[in-house]
C-alpha positions, -999 to 999 in steps of 0.1 A, spaced: 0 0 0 13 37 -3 25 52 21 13 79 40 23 112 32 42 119 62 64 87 52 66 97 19 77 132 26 102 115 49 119 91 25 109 108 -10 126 87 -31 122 79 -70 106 43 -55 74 62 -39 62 62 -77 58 24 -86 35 21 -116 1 22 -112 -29 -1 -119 -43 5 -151 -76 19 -142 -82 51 -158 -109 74 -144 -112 107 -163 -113 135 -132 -131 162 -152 -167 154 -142 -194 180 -139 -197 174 -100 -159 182 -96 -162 214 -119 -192 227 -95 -169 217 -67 -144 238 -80 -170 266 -82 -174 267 -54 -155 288 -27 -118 272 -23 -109 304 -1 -123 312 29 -137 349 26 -133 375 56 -166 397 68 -149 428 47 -146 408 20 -109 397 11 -102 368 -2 -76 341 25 -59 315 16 -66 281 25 -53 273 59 -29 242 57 -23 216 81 0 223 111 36 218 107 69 224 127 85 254 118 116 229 105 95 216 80 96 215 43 75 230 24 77 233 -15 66 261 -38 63 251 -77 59 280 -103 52 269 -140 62 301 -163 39 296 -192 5 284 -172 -15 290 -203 1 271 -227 -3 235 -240 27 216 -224 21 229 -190 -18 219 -190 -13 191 -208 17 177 -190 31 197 -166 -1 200 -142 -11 166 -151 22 150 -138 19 171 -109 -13 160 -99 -4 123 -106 32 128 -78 8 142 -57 -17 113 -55 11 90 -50 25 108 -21 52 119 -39 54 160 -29 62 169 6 30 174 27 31 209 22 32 221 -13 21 251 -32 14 252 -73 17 287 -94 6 295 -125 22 324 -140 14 342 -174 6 371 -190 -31 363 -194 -56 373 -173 -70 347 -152 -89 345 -117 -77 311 -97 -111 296 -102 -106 303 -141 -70 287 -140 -82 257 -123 -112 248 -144 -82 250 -172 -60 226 -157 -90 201 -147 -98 187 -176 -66 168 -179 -67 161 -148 -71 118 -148 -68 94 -121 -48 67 -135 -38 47 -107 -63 25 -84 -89 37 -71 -83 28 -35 -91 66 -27 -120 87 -38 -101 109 -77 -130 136 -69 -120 146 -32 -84 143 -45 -88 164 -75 -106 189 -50 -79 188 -27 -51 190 -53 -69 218 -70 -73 242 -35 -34 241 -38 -32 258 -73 -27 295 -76 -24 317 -103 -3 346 -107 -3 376 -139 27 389 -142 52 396 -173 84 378 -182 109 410 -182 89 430 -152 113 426 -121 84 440 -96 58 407 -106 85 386 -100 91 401 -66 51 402 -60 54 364 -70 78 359 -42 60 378 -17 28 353 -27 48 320 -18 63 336 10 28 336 24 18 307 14 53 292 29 44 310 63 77 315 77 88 281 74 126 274 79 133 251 48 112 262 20 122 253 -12 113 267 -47 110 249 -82 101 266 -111 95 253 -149 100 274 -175 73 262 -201 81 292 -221 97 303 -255 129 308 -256 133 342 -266 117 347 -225 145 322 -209 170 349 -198 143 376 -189 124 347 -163 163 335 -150 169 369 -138 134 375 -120 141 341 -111 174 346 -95 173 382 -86 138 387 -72 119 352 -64 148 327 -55 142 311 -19 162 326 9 161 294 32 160 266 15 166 253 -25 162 267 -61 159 247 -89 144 254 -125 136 236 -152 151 248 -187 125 232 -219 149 227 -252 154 242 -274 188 251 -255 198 275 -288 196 270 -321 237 260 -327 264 264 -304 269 297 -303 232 307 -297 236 276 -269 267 293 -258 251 325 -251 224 313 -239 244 295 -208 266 324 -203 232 348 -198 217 322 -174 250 320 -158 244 361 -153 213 345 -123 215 310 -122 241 282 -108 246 252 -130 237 233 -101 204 249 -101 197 246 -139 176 210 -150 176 206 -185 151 181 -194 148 164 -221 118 142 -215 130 111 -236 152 105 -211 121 102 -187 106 77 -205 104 41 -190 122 20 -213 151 45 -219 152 48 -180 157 12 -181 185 12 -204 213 11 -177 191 -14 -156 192 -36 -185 230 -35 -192 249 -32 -165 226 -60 -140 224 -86 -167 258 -110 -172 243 -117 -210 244 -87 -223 276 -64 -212 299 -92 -232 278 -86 -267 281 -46 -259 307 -44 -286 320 -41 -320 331 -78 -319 298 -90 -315 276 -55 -331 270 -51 -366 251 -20 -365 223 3 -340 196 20 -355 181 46 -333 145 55 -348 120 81 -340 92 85 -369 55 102 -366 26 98 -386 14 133 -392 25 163 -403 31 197 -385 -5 203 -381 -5 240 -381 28 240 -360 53 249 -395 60 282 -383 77 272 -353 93 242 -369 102 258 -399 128 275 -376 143 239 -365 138 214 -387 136 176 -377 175 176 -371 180 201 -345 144 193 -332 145 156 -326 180 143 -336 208 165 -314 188 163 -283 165 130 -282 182 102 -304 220 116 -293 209 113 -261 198 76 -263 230 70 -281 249 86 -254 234 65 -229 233 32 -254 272 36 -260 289 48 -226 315 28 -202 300 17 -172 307 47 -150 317 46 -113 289 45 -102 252 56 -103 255 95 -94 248 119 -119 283 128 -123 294 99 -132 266 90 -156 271 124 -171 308 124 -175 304 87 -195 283 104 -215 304 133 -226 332 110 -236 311 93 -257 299 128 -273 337 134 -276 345 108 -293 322 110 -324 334 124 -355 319 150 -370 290 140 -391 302 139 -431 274 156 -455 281 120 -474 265 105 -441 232 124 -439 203 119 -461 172 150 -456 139 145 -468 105 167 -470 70 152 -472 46 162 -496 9 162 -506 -6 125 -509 -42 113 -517 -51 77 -501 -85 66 -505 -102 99 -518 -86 121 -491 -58 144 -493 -33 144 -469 -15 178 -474 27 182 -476 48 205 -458 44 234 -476 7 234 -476 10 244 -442 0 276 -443 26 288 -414 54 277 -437 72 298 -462 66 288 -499 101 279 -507 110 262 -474 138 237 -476 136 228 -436 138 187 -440 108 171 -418 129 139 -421 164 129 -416 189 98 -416 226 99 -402 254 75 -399 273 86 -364 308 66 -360 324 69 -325 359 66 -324 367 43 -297 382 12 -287 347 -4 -276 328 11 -311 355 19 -340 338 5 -370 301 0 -358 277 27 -373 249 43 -357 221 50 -377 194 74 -366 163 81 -387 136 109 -377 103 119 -396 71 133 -398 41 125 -416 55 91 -422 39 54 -421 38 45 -384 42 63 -346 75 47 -336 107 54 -309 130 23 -311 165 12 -304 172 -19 -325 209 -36 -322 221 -59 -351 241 -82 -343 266 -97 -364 265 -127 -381 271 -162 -370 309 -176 -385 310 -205 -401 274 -210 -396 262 -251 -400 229 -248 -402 240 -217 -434 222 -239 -462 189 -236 -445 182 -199 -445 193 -194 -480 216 -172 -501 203 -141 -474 217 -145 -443 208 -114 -431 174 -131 -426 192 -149 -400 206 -123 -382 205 -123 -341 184 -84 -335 177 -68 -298 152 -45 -302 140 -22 -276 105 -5 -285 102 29 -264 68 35 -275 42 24 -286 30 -5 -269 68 -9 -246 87 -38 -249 123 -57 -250 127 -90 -275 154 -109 -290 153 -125 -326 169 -153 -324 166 -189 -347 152 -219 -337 140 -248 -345 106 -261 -360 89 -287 -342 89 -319 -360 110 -343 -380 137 -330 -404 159 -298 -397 133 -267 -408 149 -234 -383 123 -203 -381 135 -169 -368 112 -164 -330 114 -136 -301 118 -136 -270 94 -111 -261 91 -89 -226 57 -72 -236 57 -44 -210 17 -45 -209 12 -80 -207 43 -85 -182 35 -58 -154 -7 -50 -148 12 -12 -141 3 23 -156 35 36 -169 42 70 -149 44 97 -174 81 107 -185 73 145 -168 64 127 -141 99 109 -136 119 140 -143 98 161 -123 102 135 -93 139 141 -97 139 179 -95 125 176 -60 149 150 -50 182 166 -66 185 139 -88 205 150 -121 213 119 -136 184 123 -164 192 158 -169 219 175 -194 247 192 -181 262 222 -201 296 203 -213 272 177 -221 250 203 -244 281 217 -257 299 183 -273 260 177 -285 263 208 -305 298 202 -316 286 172 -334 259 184 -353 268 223 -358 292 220 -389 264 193 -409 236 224 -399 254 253 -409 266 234 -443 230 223 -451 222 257 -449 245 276 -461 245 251 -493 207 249 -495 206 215 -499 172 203 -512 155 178 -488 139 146 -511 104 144 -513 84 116 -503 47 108 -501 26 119 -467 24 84 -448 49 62 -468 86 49 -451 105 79 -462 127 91 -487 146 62 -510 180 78 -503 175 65 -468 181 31 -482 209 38 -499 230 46 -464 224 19 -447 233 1 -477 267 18 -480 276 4 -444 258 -31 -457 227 -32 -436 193 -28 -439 166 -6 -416 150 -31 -395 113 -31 -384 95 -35 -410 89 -71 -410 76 -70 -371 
């Protein structure tokens, strides 16, 4: 059973957050949208509003304010508030905690928290009544106008939680900054200079995109340097949250089988693939700016290759996670122009309807050569990986929603049983394949043998299906990463070195695609991609996997 919040305040650890039973209840009933209408504040006789009294705590108790910069905006109701509420229900937030929303819009509390109610679901069993939490979570949500470069409503916002903190002698302060970039430096100095806690922590949570190259990530680090303490700065990339990429160190360094194969001697090839089936949905102006390459490739596939390729570090701090992770960054070569194929979708009619291409986006400019799809050959230059590529492939608007990690192994020498698989022998090839989403899972293509008389071999898995396996709700990958903010943890997070050898990889192939205007290859709305993508996997002698499972 859960533990009661005075335990899990106590020992908040990553643990308190098991998966959950898969019993979704949706939260955003009628009743609790009246309930929410109704007073959450007590009112005094001359009318001003008070806030909520909370339970009685010693004065060295911790209490935790969280401020999410950008309240009004998709990711923060659609994720942010939603993974909040979710820690919260498990017992995962100190016993007293304090939500703010801060934006530029106009907004009563009542009005913020009918926004942030409707994604409010109770995924997890229902051993307690989701109304009378939703309530209860809800009465602890505040909302705060204020603009991004105005140094008095940040100080007005620190004022707010220093009520709401009521003196207390360790109260920390987390804030998210669910913003555009061009507002990152403004909030970091209202941040640091005006709202920071005086007694106890202050972290924040940085969204990508950290710059646009390396200088603009440069800068970018040296101006939130101006307010901030790397120590204080979480940049999140929520891949990294996700469960089975979470898993990825679990998998390799506490299994005996698989460490030994971790290696060029026994790796032919790792495809890292990310692909989506729709297009940018009225999203190309913002995109347009970015491009599938600096928006999916140098931040959420280098990452999982980063992770995929390291040494086993010293141990399980951040620090050490981190630093393997930079030397593998270090170690790449700089991507060759020969190595990268760029694609752009266009207009496609399937069954009478018309599925329009890039540039049918009306946000988009009419001769935009931004490439909605990419596929690179990275070669690491080390002693464990010299001679393996790493393919990664990222698209929109193609065939199939897909994140996967898929290891081909080399083939079997002097193979007996080589007569019965034909002249192919890749068709008899050993894969790992780790499926991040959809539907998670681990398996292992291996050949066996056909029940029955004679010698007939068919390729099987081995198949961990994460939904048949565990009868758990996945936690959300905010959830995870939010979960380590409170705790300190910065294992998941990106460190600035770490940002820095990221961009060092990819700036020189950027700045040459653009200053060359290479023209991206079309290929249809929902198809597998552009040919050339074939062609570089066959230059290093493999083929993309997938398509047969």
């Amino acid at each position: 059973r859960r533990s009661p919040p005075q335990k899990a305040h106590a020992t908040m650890k990553r643990a308190c957050c098991a998966p959950r039973a898969r019993v979704p209840r949706s939260c955003g009933t009628e009743k609790a949208k009246k309930n929410v209408l109704k007073a959450r504040r007590a009112v005094s006789t001359d009318g001003a509003e008070q806030t909520a009294v909370e339970p009685t705590l010693p004065p060295t108790a911790s209490v935790l304010s969280i401020v999410v910069f950008g309240a009004s905006g998709d990711l923060a109701k659609k994720k942010i508030f939603p993974s909040l509420f979710a820690l919260y229900y498990e017992g995962c937030l100190p016993q007293q905690f304090t939500v703010f929303g801060f934006a530029r819009s106009d907004m009563s509390d009542e009005d913020f928290r009918l926004s942030i109610l409707g994604n409010l679901s109770c995924r997890v069993d229902a051993r307690e009544n989701c109304e009378e939490k939703v309530e209860a979570f809800l009465s602890r949500c505040f909302y705060h106008r204020g603009k991004y470069d105005q140094d008095e409503d940040f100080a007005s916002l620190s004022e707010t939680m220093s009520t709401h903190e009521q003196g207390r002698e360790n109260a920390n302060r987390l804030f998210y900054m669910s913003i555009p970039p061009t507002v990152f430096v403004d909030v970091a100095r209202g941040v640091g200079s005006q709202a920071a806690s005086k007694t106890g922590w202050t972290r924040v949570i940085v969204e990508k995109p950290f710059g646009r190259d390396l200088e603009s990530s440069k800068e970018l680090s040296r101006c939130l340097y101006e307010y901030l303490e790397e120590e204080q700065i979480y940049r999140i990339d929520h891949y990294l949250g996700k469960e089975l990429i979470d898993n990825l160190l679990v998998m390799r360094f506490s299994n005996l089988i698989f460490e030994p194969l971790w290696s060029r001697q026994f790796i032919r090839n790792v495809q890292i693939v990310f692909s989506e089936p729709f297009g940018t949905d009225g999203r190309g102006g913002y995109f347009d700016n970015y491009g599938i390459i600096r928006d999916i490739m140098q931040n959420h596939l280098l990452q999982i290759v980063a992770l995929f390729a390291m040494e086993p570090p010293v141990s399980l701090s951040a620090e050490d996670v981190r630093n393997e992770k930079v030397k593998v960054l270090r170690s790449m070569q700089n991507i060759s122009i020969e190595d990268v194929v760029i694609g752009q979708y266009k207009s496609r009619t399937v069954g009478g309807r018309q599925y329009p291409g890039y540039l049918d986006d009306p946000t988009v400019p009419d001769d935009s050569i931004t490439p909605t799809f990419a596929a690179v050959a990275l070669h690491i230059n080390n002693a464990r990986w010299d001679g393996v590529p790493f393919l990664m492939k990222a698209g929109k608007a193609l065939d199939r929603r897909l994140a996967e990690i898929r290891v081909q192994f080399r083939h079997v020498p002097g193979n007996m049983y080589r007569s019965k698989f034909g002249t192919d022998l890749d068709e008899a090839r050993n894969e790992l394949v780790i499926r991040v989403q959809p539907d998670e899972a681990i398996y292992m293509k291996i050949n066996n043998k056909v029940p029955g008389l004679g010698v007939r071999l068919d390729q099987s898995k081995l198949d961990l299906q994460y939904r048949q396996r565990y009868d758990r709700e996945l936690p959300d990958a905010y959830e995870r990463l939010i979960l380590d903010v409170v705790n300190g943890d910065k294992r998941l997070f990106i460190r600035n070195d770490e940002l820095m050898a990221a961009w060092e990889r990819f700036d020189p192939l950027l700045a040459s695609l653009e200053e060359d205007r290479v023209i991206p290859e079309l290929y249809p709305f929902g198809s597998r991609g552009p040919i050339g993508a074939h062609y570089l996997a066959s230059k290093y002698g493999v083929r993309w996997g997938g398509q047969e499972d």
